[in-house]
PDB file of the backbone (N, CA, C, O) and the ligand in Angstrom, with CONECT records:
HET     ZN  A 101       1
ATOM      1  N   UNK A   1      92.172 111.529  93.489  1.00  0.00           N
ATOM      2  CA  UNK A   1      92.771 110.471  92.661  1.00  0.00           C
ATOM      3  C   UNK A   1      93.093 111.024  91.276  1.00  0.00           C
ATOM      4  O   UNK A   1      92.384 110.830  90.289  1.00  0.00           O
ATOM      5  N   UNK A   2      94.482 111.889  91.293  1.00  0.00           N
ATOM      6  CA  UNK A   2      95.108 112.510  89.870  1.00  0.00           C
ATOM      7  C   UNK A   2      96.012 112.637  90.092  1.00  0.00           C
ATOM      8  O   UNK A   2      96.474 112.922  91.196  1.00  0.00           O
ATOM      9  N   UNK A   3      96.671 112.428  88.903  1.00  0.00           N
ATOM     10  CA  UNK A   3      98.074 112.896  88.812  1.00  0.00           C
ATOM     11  C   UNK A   3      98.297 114.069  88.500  1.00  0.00           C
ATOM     12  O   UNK A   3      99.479 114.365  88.672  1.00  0.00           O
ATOM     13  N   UNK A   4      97.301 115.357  87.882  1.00  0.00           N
ATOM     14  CA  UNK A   4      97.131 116.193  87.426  1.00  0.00           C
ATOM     15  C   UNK A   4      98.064 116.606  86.256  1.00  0.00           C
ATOM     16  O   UNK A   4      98.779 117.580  86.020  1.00  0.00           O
ATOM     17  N   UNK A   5      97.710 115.308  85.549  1.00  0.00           N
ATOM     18  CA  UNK A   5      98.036 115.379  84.030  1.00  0.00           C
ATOM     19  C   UNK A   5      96.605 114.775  83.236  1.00  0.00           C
ATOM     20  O   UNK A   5      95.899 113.835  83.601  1.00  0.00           O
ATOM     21  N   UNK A   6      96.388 115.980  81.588  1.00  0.00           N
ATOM     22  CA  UNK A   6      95.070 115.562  81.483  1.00  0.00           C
ATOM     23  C   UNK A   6      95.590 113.811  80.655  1.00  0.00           C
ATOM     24  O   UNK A   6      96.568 113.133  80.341  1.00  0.00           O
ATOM     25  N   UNK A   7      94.298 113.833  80.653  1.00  0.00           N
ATOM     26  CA  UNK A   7      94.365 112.102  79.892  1.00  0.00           C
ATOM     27  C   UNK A   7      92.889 112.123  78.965  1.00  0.00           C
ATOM     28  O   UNK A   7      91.937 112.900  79.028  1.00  0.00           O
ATOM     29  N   UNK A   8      93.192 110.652  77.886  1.00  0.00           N
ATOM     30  CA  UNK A   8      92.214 110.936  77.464  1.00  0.00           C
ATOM     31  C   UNK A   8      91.291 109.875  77.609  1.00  0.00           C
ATOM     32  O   UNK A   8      90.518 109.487  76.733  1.00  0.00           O
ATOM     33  N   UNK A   9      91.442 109.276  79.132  1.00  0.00           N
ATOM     34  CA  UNK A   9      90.029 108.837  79.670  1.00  0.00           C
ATOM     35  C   UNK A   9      90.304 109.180  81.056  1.00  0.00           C
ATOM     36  O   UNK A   9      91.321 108.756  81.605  1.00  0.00           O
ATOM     37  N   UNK A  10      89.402 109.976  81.702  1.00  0.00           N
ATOM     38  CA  UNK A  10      89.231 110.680  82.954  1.00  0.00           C
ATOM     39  C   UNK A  10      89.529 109.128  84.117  1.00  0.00           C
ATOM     40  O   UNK A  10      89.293 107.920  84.125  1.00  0.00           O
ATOM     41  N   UNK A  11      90.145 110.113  84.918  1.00  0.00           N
ATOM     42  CA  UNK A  11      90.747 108.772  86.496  1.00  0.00           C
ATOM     43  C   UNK A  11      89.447 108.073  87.048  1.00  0.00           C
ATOM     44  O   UNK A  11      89.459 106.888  87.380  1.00  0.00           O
ATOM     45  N   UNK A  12      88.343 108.857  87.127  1.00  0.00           N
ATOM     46  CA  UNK A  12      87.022 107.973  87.868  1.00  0.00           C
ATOM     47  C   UNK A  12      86.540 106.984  86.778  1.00  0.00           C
ATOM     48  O   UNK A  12      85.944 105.979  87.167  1.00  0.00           O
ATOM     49  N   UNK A  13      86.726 107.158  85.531  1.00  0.00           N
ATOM     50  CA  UNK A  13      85.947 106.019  84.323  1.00  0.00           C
ATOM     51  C   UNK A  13      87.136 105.226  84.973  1.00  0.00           C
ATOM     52  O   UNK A  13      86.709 104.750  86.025  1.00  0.00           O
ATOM     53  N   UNK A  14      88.468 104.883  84.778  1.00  0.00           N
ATOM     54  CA  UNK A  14      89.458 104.321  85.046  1.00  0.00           C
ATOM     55  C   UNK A  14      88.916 103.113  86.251  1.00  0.00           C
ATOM     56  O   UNK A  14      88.499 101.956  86.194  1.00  0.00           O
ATOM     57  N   UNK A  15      89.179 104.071  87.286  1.00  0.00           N
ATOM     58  CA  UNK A  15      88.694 103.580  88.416  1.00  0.00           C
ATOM     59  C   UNK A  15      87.530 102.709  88.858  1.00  0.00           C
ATOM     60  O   UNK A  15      87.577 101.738  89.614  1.00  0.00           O
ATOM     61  N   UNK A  16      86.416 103.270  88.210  1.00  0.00           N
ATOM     62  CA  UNK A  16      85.162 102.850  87.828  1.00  0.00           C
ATOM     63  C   UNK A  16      85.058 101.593  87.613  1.00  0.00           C
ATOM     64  O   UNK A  16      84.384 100.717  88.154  1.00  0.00           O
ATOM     65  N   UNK A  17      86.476 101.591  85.980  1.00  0.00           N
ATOM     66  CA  UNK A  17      86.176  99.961  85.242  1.00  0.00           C
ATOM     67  C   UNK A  17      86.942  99.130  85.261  1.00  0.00           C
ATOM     68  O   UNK A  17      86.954  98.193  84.462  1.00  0.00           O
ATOM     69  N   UNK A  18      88.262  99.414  86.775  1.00  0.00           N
ATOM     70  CA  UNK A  18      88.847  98.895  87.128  1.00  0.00           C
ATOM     71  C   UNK A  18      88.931  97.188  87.552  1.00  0.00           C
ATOM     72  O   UNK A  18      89.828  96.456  87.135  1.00  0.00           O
ATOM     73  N   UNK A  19      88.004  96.809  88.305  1.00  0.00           N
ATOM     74  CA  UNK A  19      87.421  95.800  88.425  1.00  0.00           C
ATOM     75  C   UNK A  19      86.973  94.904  87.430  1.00  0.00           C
ATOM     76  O   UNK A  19      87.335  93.729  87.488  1.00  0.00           O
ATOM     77  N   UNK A  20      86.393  95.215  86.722  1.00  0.00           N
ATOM     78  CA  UNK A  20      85.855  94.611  85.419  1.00  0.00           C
ATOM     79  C   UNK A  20      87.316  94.409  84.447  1.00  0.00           C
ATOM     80  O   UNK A  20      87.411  93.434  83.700  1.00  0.00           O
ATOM     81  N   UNK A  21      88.369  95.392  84.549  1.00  0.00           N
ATOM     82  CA  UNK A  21      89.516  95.793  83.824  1.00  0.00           C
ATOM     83  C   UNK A  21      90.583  94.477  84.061  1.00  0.00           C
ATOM     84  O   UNK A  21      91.229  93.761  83.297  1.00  0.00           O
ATOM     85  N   UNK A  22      90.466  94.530  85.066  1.00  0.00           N
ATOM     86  CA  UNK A  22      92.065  93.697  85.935  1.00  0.00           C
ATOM     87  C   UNK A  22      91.020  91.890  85.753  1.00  0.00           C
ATOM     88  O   UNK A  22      91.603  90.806  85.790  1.00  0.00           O
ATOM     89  N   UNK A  23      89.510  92.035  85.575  1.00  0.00           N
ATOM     90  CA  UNK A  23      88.732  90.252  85.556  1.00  0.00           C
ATOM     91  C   UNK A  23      88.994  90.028  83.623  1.00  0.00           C
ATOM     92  O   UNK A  23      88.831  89.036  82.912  1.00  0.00           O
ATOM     93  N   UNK A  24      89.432  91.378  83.314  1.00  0.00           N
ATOM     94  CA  UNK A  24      89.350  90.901  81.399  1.00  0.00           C
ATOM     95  C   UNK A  24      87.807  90.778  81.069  1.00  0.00           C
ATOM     96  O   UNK A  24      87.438  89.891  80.299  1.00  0.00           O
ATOM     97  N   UNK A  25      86.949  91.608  81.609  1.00  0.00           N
ATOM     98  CA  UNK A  25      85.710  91.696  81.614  1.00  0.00           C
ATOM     99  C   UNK A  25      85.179  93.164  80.504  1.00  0.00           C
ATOM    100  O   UNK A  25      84.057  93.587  80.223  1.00  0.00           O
ATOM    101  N   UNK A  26      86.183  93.495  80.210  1.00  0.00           N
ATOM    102  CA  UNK A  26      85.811  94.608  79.597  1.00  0.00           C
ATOM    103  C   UNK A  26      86.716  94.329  78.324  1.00  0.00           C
ATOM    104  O   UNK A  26      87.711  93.617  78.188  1.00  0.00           O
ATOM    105  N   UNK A  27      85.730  95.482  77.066  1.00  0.00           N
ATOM    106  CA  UNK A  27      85.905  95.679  75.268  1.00  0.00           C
ATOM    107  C   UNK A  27      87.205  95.605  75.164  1.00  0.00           C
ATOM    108  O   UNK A  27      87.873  95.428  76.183  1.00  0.00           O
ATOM    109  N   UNK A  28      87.716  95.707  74.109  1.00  0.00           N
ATOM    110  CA  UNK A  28      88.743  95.796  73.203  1.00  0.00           C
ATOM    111  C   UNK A  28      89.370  97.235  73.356  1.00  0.00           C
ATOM    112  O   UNK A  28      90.577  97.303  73.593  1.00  0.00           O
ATOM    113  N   UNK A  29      88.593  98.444  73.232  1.00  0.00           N
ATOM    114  CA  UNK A  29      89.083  99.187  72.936  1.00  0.00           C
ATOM    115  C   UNK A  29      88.605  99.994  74.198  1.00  0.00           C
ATOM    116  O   UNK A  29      88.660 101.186  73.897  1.00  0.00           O
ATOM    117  N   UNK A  30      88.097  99.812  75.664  1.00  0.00           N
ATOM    118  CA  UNK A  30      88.196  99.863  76.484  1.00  0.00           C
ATOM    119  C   UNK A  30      88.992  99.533  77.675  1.00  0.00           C
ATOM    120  O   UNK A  30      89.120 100.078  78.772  1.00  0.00           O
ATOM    121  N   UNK A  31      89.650  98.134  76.958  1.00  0.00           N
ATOM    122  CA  UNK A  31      90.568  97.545  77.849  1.00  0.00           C
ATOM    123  C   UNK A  31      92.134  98.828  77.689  1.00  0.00           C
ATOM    124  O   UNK A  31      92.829  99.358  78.555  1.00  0.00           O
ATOM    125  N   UNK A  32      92.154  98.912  76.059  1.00  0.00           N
ATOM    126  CA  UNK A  32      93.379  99.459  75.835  1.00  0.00           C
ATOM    127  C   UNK A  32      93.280 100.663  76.331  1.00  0.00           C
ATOM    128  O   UNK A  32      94.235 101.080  76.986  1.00  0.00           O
ATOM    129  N   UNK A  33      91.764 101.757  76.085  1.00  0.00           N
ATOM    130  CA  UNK A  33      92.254 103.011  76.678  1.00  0.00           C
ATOM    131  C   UNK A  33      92.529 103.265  78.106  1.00  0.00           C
ATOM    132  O   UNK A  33      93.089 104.306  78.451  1.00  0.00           O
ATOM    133  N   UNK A  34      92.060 102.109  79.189  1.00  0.00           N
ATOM    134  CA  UNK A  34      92.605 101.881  80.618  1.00  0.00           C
ATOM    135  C   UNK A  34      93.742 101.956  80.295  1.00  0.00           C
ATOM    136  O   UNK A  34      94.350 103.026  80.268  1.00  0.00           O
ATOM    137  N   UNK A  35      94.496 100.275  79.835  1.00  0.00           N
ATOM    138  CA  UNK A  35      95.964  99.804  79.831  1.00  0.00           C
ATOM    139  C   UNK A  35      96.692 101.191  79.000  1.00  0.00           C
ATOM    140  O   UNK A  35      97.855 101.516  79.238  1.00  0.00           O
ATOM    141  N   UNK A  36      96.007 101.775  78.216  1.00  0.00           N
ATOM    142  CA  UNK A  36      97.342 103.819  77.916  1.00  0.00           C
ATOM    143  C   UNK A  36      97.452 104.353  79.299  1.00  0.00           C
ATOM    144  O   UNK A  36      98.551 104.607  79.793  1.00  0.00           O
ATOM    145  N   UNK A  37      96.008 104.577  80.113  1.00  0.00           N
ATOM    146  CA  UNK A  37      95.686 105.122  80.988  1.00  0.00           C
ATOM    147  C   UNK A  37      96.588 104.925  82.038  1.00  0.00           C
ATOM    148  O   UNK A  37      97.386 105.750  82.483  1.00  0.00           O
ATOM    149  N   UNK A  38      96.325 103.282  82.557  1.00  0.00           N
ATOM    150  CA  UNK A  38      97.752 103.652  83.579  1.00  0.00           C
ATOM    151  C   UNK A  38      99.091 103.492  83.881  1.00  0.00           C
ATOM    152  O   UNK A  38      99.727 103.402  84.931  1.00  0.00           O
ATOM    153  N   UNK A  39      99.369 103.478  82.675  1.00  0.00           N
ATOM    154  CA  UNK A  39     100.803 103.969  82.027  1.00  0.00           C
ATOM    155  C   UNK A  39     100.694 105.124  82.077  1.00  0.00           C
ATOM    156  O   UNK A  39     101.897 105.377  82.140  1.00  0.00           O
ATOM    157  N   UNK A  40     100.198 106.124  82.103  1.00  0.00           N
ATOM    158  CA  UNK A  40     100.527 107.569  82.121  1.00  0.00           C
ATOM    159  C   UNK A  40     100.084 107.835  83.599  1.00  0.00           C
ATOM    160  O   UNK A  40     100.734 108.818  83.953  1.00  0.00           O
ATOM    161  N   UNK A  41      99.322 107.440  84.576  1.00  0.00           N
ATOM    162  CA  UNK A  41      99.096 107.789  85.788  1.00  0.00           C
ATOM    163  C   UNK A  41      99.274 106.643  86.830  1.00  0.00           C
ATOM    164  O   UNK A  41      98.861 105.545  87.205  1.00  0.00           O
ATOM    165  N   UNK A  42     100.085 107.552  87.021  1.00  0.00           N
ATOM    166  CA  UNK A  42     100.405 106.408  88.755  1.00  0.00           C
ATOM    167  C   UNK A  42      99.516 106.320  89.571  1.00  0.00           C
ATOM    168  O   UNK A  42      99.209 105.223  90.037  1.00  0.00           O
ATOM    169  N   UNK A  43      98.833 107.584  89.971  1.00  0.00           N
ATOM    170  CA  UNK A  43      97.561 106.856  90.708  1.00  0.00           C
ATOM    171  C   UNK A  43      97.142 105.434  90.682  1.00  0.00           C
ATOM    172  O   UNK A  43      97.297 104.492  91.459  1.00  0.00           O
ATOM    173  N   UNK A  44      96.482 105.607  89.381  1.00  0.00           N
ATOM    174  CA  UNK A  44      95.587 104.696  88.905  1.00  0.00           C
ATOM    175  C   UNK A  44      96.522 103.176  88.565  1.00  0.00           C
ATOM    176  O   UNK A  44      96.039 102.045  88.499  1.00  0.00           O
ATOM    177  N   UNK A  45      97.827 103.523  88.404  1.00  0.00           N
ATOM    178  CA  UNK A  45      98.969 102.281  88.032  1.00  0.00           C
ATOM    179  C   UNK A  45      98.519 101.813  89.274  1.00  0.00           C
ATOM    180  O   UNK A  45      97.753 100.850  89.248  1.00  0.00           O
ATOM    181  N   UNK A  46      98.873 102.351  90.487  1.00  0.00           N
ATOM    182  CA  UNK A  46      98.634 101.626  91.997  1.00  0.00           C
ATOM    183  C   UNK A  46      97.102 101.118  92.656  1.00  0.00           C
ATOM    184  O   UNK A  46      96.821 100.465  93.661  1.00  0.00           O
ATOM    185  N   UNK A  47      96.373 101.676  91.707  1.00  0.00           N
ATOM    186  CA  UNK A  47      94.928 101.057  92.257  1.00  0.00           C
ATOM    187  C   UNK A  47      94.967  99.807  91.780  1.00  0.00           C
ATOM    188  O   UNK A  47      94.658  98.781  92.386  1.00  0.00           O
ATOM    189  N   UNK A  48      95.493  99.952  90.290  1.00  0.00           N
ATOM    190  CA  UNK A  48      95.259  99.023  89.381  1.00  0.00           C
ATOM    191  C   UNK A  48      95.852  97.466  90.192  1.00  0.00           C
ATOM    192  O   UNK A  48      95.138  96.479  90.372  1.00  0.00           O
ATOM    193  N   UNK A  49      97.391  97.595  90.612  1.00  0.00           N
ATOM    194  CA  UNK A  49      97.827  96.889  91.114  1.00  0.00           C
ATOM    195  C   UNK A  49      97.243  96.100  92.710  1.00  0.00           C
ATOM    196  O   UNK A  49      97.215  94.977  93.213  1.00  0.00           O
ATOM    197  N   UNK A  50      96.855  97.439  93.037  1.00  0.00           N
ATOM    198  CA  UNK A  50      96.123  97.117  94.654  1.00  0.00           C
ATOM    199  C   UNK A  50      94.733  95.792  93.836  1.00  0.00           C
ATOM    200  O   UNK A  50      94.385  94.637  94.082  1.00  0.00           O
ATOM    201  N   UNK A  51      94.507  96.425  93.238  1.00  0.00           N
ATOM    202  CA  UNK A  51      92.967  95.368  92.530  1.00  0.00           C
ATOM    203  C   UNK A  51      93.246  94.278  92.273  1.00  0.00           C
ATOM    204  O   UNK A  51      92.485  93.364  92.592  1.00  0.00           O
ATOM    205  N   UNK A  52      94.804  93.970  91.408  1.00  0.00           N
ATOM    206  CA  UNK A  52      95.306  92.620  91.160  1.00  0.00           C
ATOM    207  C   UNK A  52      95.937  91.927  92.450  1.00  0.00           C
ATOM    208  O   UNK A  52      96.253  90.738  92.408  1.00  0.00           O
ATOM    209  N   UNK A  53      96.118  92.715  93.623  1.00  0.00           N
ATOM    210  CA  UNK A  53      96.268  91.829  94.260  1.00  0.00           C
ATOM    211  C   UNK A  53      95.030  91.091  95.435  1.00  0.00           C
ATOM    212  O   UNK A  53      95.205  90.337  96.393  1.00  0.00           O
ATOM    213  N   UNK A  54      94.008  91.585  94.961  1.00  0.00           N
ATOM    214  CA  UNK A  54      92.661  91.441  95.748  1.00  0.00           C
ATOM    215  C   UNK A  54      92.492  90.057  95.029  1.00  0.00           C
ATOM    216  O   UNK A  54      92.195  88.984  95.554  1.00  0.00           O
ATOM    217  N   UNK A  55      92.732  90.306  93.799  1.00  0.00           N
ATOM    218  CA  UNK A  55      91.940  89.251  92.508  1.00  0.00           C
ATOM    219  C   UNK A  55      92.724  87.890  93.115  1.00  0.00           C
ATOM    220  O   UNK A  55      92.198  86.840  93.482  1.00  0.00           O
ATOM    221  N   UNK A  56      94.256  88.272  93.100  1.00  0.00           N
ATOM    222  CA  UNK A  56      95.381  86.645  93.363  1.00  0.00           C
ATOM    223  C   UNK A  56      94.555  86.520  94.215  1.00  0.00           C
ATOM    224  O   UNK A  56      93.497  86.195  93.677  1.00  0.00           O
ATOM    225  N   UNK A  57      94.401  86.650  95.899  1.00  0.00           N
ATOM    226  CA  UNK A  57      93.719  86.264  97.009  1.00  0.00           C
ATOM    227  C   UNK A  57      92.821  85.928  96.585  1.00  0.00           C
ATOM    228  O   UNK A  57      92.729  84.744  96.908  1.00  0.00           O
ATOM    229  N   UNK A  58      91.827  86.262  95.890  1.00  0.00           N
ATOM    230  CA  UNK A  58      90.423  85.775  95.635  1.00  0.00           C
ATOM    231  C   UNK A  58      90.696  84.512  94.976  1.00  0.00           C
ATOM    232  O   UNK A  58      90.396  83.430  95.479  1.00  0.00           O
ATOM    233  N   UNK A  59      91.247  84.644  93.886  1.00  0.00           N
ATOM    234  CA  UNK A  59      91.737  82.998  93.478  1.00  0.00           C
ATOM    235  C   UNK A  59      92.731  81.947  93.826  1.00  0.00           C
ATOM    236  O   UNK A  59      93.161  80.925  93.290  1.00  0.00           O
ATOM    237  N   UNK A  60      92.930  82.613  94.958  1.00  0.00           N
ATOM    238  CA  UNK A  60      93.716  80.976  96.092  1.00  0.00           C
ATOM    239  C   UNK A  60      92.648  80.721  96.375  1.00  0.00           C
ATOM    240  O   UNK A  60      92.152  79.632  96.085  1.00  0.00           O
ATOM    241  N   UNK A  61      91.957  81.732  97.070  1.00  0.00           N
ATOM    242  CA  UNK A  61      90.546  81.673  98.409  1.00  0.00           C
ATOM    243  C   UNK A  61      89.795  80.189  97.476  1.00  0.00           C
ATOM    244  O   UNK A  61      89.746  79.057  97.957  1.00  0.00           O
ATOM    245  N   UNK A  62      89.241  80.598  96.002  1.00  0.00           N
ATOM    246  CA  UNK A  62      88.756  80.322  95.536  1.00  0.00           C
ATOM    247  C   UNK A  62      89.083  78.240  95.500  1.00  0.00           C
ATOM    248  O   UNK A  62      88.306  77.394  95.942  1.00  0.00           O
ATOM    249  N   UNK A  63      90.508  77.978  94.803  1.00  0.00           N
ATOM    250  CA  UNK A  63      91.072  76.991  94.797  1.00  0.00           C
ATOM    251  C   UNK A  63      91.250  76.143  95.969  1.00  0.00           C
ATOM    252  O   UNK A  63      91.687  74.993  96.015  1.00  0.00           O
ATOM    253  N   UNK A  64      90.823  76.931  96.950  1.00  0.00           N
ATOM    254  CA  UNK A  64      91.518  76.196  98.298  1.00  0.00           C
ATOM    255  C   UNK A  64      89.869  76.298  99.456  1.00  0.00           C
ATOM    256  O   UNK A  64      90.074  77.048 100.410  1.00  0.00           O
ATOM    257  N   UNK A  65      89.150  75.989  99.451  1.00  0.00           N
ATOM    258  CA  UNK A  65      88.022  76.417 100.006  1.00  0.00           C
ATOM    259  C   UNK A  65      87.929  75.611 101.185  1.00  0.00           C
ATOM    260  O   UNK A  65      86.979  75.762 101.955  1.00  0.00           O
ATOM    261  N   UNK A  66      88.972  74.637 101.428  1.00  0.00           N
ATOM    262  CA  UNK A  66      89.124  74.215 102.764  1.00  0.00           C
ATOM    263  C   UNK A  66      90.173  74.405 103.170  1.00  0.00           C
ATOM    264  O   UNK A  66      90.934  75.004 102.410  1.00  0.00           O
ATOM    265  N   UNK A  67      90.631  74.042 104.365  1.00  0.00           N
ATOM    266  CA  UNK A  67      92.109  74.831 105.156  1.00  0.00           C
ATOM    267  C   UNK A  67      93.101  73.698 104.599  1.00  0.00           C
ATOM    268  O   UNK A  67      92.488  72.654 104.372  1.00  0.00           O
ATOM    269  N   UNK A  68      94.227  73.645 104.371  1.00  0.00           N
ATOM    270  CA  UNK A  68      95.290  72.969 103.746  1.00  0.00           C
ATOM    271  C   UNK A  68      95.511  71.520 105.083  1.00  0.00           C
ATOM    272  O   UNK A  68      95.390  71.517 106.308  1.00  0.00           O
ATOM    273  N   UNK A  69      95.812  70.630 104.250  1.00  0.00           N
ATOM    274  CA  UNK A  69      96.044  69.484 105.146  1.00  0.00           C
ATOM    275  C   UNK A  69      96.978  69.426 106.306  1.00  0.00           C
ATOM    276  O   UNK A  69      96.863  68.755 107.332  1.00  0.00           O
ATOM    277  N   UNK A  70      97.882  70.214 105.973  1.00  0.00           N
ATOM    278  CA  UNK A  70      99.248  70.897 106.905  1.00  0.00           C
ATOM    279  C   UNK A  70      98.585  71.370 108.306  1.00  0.00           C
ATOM    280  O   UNK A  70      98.714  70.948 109.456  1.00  0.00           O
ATOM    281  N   UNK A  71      97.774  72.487 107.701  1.00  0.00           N
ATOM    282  CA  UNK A  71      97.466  73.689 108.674  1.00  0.00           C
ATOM    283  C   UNK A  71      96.672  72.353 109.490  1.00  0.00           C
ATOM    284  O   UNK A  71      97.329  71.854 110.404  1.00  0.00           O
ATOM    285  N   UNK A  72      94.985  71.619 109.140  1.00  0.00           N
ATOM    286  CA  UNK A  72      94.524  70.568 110.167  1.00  0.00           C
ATOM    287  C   UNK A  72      95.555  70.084 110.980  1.00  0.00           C
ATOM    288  O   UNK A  72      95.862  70.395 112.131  1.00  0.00           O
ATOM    289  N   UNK A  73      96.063  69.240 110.171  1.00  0.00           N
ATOM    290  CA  UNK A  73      97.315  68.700 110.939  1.00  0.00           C
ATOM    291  C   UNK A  73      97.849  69.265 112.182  1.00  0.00           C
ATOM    292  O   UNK A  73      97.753  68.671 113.255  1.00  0.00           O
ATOM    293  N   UNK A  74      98.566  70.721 112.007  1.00  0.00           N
ATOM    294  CA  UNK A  74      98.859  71.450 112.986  1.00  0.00           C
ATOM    295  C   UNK A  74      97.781  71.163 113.919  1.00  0.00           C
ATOM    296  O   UNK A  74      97.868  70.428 114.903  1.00  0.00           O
ATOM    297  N   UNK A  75      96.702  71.840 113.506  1.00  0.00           N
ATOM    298  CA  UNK A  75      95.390  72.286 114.984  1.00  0.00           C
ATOM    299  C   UNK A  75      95.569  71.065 115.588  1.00  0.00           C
ATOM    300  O   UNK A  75      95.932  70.870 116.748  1.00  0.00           O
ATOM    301  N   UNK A  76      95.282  70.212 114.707  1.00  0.00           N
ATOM    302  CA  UNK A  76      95.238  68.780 115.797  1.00  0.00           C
ATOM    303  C   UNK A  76      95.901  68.704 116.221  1.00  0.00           C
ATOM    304  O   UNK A  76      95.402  68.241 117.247  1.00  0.00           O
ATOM    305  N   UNK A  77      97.491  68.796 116.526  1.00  0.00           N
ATOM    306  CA  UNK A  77      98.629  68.464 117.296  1.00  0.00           C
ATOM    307  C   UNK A  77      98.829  69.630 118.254  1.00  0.00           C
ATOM    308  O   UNK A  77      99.471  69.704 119.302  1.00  0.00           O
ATOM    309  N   UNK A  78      98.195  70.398 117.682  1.00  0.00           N
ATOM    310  CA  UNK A  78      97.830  71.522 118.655  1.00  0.00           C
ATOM    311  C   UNK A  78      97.100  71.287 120.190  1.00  0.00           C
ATOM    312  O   UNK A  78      97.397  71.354 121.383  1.00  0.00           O
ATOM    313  N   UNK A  79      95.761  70.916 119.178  1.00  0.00           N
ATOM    314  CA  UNK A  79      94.848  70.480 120.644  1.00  0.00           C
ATOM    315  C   UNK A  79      95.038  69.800 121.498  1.00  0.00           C
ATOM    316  O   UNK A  79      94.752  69.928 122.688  1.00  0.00           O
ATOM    317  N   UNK A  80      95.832  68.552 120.652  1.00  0.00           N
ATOM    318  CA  UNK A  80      96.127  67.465 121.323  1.00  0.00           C
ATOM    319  C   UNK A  80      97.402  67.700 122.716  1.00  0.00           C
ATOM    320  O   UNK A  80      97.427  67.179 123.831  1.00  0.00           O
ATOM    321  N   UNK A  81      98.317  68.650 122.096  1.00  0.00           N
ATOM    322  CA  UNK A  81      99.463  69.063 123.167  1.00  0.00           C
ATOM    323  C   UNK A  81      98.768  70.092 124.053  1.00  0.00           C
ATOM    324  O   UNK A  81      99.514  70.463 124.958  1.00  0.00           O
ATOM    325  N   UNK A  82      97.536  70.678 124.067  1.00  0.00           N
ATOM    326  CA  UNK A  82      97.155  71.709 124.964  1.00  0.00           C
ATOM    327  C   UNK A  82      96.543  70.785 125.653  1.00  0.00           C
ATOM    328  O   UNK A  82      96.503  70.905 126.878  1.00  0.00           O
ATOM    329  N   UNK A  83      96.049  69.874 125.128  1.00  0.00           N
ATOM    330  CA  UNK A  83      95.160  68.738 126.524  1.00  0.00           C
ATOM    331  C   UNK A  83      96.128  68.040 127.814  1.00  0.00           C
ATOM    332  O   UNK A  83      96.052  68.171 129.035  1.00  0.00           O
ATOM    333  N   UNK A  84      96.969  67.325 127.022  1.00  0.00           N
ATOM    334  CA  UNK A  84      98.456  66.552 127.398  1.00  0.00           C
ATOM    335  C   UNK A  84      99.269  68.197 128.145  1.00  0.00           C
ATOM    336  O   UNK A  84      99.601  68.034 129.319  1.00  0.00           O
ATOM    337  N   UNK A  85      99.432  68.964 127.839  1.00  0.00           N
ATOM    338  CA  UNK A  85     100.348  69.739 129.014  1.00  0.00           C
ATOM    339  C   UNK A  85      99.465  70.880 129.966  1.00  0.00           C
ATOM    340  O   UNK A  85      99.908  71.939 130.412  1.00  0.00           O
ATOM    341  N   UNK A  86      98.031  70.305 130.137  1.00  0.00           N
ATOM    342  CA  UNK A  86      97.394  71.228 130.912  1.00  0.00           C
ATOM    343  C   UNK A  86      97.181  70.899 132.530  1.00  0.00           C
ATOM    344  O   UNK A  86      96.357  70.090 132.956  1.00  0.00           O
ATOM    345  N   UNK A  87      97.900  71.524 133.173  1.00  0.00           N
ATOM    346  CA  UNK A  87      98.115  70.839 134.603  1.00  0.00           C
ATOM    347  C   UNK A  87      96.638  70.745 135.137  1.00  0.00           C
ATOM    348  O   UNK A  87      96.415  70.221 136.229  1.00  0.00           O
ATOM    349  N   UNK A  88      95.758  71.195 134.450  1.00  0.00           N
ATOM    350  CA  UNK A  88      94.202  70.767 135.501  1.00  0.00           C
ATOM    351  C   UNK A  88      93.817  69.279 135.160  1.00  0.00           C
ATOM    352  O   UNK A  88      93.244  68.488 135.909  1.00  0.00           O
ATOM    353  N   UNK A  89      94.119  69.129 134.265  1.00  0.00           N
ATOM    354  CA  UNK A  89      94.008  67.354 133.978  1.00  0.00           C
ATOM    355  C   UNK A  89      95.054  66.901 133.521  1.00  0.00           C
ATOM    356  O   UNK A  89      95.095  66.370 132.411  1.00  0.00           O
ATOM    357  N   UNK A  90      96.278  67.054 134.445  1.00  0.00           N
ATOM    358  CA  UNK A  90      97.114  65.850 134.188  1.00  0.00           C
ATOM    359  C   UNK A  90      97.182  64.896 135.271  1.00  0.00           C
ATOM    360  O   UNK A  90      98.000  63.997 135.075  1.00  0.00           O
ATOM    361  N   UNK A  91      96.591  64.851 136.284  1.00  0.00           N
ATOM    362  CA  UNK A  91      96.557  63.850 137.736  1.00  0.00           C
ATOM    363  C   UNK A  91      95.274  62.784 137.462  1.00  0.00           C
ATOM    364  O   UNK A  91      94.982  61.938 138.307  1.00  0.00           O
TER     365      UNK A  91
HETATM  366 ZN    ZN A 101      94.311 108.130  86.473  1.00  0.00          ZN2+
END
């Protein structure tokens, strides 16, 4: 995980405080030497991004902690048409 350009905070601290980085969980002047960081390395630009998209999912997951009224809906009309077109009990 390098681009093999030096930097002046090494790719594993990066990586490391990635998580904490992308929640806004981390300093002032930690946040920024990441946010130089992966602007100069793509690696780490693409982890970074892979992480933010863990985070969106985590906060639908989060907002939505039961299945959407739609989706029930479906199953039920679901079940209901697998009962109604199953030739072992339709006589
Ligand atoms: Zn890096």
């Amino acid at each position: 995980m390098s681009c093999g350009r030096p930097h002046e905070t090494p790719c594993t601290e990066v990586i490391a405080a990635m998580g904490a980085y992308v929640d806004g969980e981390v300093g002032a002047e930690e946040f920024r030497l990441i946010a130089i960081h992966i602007t100069e390395c793509p690696p780490c630009e693409r982890e970074e991004q892979a992480y933010r998209r863990v985070q969106a999912l985590v906060v639908r997951a989060v907002r939505r902690p039961v299945a959407p009224e739609a989706l029930r809906a479906k199953v039920r009309a679901d079940l209901v048409a697998g009962q109604a077109g199953d030739p072992a009990t339709s006589e």
